[in-house]
N, C-alpha and C positions, 0 to 999 in steps of 0.2 A: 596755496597756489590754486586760486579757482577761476583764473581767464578763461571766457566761454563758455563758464558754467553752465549761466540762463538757457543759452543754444544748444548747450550741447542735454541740457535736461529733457528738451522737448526732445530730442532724437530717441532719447532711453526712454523717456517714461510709460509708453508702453511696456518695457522688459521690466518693470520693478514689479509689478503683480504677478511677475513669472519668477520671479528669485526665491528658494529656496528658504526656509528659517535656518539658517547657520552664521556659525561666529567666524566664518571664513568669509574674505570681501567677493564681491562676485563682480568680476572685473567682465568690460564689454566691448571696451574698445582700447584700440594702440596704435601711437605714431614716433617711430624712431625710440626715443628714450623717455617716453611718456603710455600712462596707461590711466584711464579712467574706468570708475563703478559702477553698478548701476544708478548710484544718487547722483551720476554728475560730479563725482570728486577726483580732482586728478592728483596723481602722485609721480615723480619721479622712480624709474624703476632701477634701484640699484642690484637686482638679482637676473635683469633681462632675462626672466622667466626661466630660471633655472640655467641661465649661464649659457641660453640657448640662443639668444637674439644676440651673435656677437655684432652683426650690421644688424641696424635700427630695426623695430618692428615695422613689420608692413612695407619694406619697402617696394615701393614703384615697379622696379625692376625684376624682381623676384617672384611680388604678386605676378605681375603680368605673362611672363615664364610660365609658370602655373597653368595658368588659365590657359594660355595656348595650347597648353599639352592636354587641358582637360579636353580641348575642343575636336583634340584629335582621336586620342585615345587613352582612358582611362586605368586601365586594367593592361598588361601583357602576361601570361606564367613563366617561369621562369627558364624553360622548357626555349625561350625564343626569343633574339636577341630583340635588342631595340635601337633606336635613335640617341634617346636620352638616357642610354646607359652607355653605349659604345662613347659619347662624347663626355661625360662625365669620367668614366673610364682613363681618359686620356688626359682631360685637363689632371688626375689627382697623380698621374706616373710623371708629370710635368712635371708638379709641384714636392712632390715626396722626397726625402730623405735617402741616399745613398740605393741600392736597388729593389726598393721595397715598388716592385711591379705586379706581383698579385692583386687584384681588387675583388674584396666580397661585401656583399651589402645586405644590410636587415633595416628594420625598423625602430627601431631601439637601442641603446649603449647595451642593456644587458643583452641580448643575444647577440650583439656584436663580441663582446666579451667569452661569450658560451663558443661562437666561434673561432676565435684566438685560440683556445683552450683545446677544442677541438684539435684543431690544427697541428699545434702541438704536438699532442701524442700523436697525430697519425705521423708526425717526422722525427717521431720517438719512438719506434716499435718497441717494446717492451717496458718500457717505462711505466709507473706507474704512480706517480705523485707529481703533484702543482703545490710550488711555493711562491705564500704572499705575504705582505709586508702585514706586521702589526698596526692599527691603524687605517687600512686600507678599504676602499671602498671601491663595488666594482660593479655593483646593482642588486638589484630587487627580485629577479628571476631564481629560480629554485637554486640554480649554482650558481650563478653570484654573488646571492647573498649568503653563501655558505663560505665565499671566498671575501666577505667582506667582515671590518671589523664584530667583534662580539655583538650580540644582537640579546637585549635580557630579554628572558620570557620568550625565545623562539620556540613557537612550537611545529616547526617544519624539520627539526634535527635529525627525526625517525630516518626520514627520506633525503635527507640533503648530503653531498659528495661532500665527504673529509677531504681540508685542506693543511698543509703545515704551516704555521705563521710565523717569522722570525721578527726579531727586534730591528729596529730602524735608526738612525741617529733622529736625534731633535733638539736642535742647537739650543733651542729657548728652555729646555726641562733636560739638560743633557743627565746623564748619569751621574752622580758623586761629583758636581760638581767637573766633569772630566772639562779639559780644554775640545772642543768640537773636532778638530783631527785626530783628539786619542781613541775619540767616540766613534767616530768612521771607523778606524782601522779596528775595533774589539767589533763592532757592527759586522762586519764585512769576512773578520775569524769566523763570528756566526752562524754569517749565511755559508761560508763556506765549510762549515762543522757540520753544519746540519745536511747538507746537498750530500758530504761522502761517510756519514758516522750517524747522521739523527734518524733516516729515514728505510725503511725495508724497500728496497729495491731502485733502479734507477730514476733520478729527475727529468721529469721532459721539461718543465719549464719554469723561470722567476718572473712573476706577471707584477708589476708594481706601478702605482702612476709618480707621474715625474714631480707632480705637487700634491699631497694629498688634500685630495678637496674634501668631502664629508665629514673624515676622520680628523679634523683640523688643520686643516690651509696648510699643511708641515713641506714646507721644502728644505732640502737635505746639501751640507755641504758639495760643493763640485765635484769634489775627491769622491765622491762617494760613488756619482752615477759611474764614472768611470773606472771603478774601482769592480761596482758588480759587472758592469763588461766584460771585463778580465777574467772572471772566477767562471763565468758563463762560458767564454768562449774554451776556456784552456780545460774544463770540465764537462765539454760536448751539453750543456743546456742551452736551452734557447730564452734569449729575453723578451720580454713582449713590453710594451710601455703603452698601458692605458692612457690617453690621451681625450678622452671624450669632453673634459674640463679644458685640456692645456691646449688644446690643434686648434687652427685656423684663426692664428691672431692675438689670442688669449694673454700670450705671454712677451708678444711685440717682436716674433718671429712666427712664421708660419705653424711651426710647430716645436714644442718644447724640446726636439731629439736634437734639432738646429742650436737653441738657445745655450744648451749642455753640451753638446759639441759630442754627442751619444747617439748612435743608429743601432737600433733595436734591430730582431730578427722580424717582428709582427709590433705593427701599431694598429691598436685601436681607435678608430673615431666616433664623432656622432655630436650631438648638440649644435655647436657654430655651423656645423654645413649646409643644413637644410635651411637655412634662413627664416625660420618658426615651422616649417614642414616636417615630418618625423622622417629620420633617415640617420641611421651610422652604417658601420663597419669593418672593415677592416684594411691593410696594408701588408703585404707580406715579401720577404726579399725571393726574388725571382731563384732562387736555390734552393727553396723548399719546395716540397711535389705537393700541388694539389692537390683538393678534393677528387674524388672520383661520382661520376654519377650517380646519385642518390643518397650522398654523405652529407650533404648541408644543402636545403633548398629549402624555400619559403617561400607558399604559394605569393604572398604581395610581397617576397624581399626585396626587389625591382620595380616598387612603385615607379610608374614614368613619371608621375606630377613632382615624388619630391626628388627625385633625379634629376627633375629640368630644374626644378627650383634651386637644387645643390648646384650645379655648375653656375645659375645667374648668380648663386651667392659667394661662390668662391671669386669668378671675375667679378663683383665688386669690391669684394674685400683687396683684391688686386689697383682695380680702377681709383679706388677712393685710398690708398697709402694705408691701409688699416692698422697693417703694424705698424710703422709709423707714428699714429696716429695714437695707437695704447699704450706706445711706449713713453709718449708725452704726456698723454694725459695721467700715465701710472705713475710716474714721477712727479707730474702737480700735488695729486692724491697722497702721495708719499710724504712730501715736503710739509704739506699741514698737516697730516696725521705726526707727524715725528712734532713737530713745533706744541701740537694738541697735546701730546706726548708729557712734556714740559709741565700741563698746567691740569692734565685730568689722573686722577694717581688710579683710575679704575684700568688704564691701558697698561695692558703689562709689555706687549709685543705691539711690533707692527711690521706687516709683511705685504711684501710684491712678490714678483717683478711684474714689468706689464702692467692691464689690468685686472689681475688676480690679486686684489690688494682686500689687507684684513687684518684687523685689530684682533687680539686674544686680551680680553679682561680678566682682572683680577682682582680680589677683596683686601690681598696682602702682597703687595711689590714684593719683599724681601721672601715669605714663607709662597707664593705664585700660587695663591688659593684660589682655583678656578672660580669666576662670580657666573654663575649660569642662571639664575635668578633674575640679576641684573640683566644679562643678551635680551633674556625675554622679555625685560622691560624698554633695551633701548629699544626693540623691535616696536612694541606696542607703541610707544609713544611719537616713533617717526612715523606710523601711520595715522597717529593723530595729527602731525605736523607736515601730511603729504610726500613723504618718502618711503619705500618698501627696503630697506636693508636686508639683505642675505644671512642665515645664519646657519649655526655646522651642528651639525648629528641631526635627530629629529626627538620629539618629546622632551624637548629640554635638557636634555644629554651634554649640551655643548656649549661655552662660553667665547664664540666667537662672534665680530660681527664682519660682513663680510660689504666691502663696497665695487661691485663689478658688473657697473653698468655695460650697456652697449659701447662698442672701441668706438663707435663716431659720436658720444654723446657731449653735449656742447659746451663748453667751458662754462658759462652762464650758471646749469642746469646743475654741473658734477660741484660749481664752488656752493650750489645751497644744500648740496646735501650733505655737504662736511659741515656746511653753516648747523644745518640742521643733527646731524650726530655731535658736533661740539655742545650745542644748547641742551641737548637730551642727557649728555654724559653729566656735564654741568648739573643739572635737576636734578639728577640722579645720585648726585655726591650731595649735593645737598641734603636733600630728603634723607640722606642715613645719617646724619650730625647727630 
């Protein structure tokens, strides 16, 4: 795909004598569900930059928001209320989940996460442990990456908060073969063995995401979310439901607690709501006491620019049907992936809903021999053929491929990039004959 190339090379070719020597593409520009290099190469972006562009890059709307706020004022501390947080404020108690009317905000999913966690124990006096899923993935910050799947070769363990990890269902690798409801219910004995028998002292909370993203795309029978509800509430713990991957559209409802039909104590956000601007947070149900002055503050956690940008992009993902719109297009993406299914023996799975959609490969259908090898080839090779696919863990850890453009991306654009992952799987079964 290189319509505009010519024109658009002159715009870069100044920035190629400023790139970097690395085997990373150094991307310069984006529009909607397109991103080019600095050579002028465009690609189809199936990772929307880390699952963060749920509406199109750059949009119109969003930039312009921005920039308004830049005109006005940049900076507020947090010390002082604002415009573009009292309104942001309001639009997210509109849109939320059963009474989750607390609003806190950071920068980041991981210290949004650190504040969940937070939070937590302060509505846990004496508690003294956080349980999370095996698998889970919750960020990069000193404690969340403590609370996220194993990590080889950490060497931050000296100083990083012990967390307890329990077993999770995963219908595609169940147990012994179990049927997926027997797996839920010995899952769910677990967690609940461990919350009153596995751990010294009491639980403040079960922090788990609704799909896991990093740890492999694993969404969990129904029975299940509602199942740790239960163990949660009738054992005074609080649930928190990372949401940073699944909120604002992700999964072709606003947010994943809606789609499960599950309302957590505390959701975490972040990614989809700034509309490429940095901004998460949090959700919390109006029954828990908050912070007190000086417990959680962040000198720029109130950015105004991506707080304005956050409300233009949550009313567009409103204006434009977005879920809607994910859940059609998650379903196209489905229907040839399952058809591709048929004719590529390297797919061993294929998963939605929405557009959280992703293939897990495999070397052995029958023995589900992870091909991680292979991910990192189909990855290479669709950026030889102008697409960027997503993929799970980091270093090579993970045999998934992930396709989760932007929710408004154009039927046109999402059928070549399945064109383009069927062709690369194809080549790729080939070459091992």
């Amino acid at each position: 795909m290189n319509g505009g190339k010519d024109a658009f090379a002159t715009e870069v070719g100044g920035l190629q004598t400023l790139a970097q020597s690395s085997d990373k593409i150094t991307l310069v520009k984006a529009r909607g569900s397109l991103v080019w290099d600095d050579k002028g190469r465009e690609y189809i972006d199936c990772t929307a930059q880390a699952w963060s562009n749920n509406l199109g890059a750059n949009d119109p709307r969003v930039v312009e928001a921005a920039i308004a706020q830049l005109r006005d004022m940049t900076h507020i501390r947090p010390n002082f209320e604002s415009l573009p947080r009292r309104k942001l404020v309001a639009k997210l108690q509109e849109i939320s989940p059963g009474n989750l009317n607390h609003v806190g905000f950071a920068l980041h999913g991981s210290l949004a996460g650190e504040m969940a966690m937070k939070l937590a124990f302060k509505n846990r006096p004496g508690a003294q442990n956080l349980i999370v899923l095996q698998d889970g993935y919750h960020g990069r910050s000193l404690a969340t990456l403590g609370a996220s799947w194993p990590h080889p070769n950490n060497p931050f363990l000296p100083i990083q908060p012990r967390f307890t990890r329990v077993p999770h269902p995963y219908p595609y690798r169940s147990r012994l073969g179990m049927d997926p409801e027997v797996e839920v219910q010995l899952c769910l004995g677990l967690l609940e063995d461990t919350i009153t028998k596995g751990v010294d002292g009491p639980v403040a909370a079960v922090m788990m995401e609704p799909i896991q993203g990093n740890g492999g795309h694993i969404e969990f029978p129904r029975s299940y979310y509602k199942g740790v509800r239960e163990i949660c509430d009738r054992l005074g713990v609080l649930l928190i439901l990372d949401e940073v991957q699944t909120g604002f559209g992700r999964m072709g409802t606003m947010w994943a607690a809606e789609y499960y039909d599950v309302v957590p104590d505390i959701i975490v956000f972040g990614k989809g709501i700034g509309g490429g601007f940095p901004l998460a947070g949090v959700l919390a149900d109006d029954r828990l006491t908050w912070f007190d002055e000086g417990e959680e503050a962040l000198t720029f956690g109130n950015f105004p620019v991506s707080l304005a940008a956050g409300l233009a992009t949550i009313e567009a993902i409103q204006m434009d049907n977005l879920c809607q719109k994910a859940r059609a297009a998650g379903e196209y993406a489905t229907e040839r992936l399952l058809e591709m299914q048929k004719r590529r023996k390297l797919i061993g799975d294929v998963r939605c809903p929405g557009l959280m959609v992703s293939i897990e490969l495999v070397t052995d259908r029958e023995k589900k021999t992870p091909a991680q090898k292979e991910s990192q080839e189909v990855y290479r090779r669709g950026v030889e053929l102008g697409v960027l696919f997503g993929e799970s863990r980091y270093a090579g850890l993970g045999n998934l491929i992930k396709v989760k453009p932007p929710l408004d991306i154009e039927r046109p654009l999402l059928s070549r990039a399945l064109d383009v992952l069927d062709e690369v799987l194809g080549a790729i079964e080939e070459d091992s004959k």
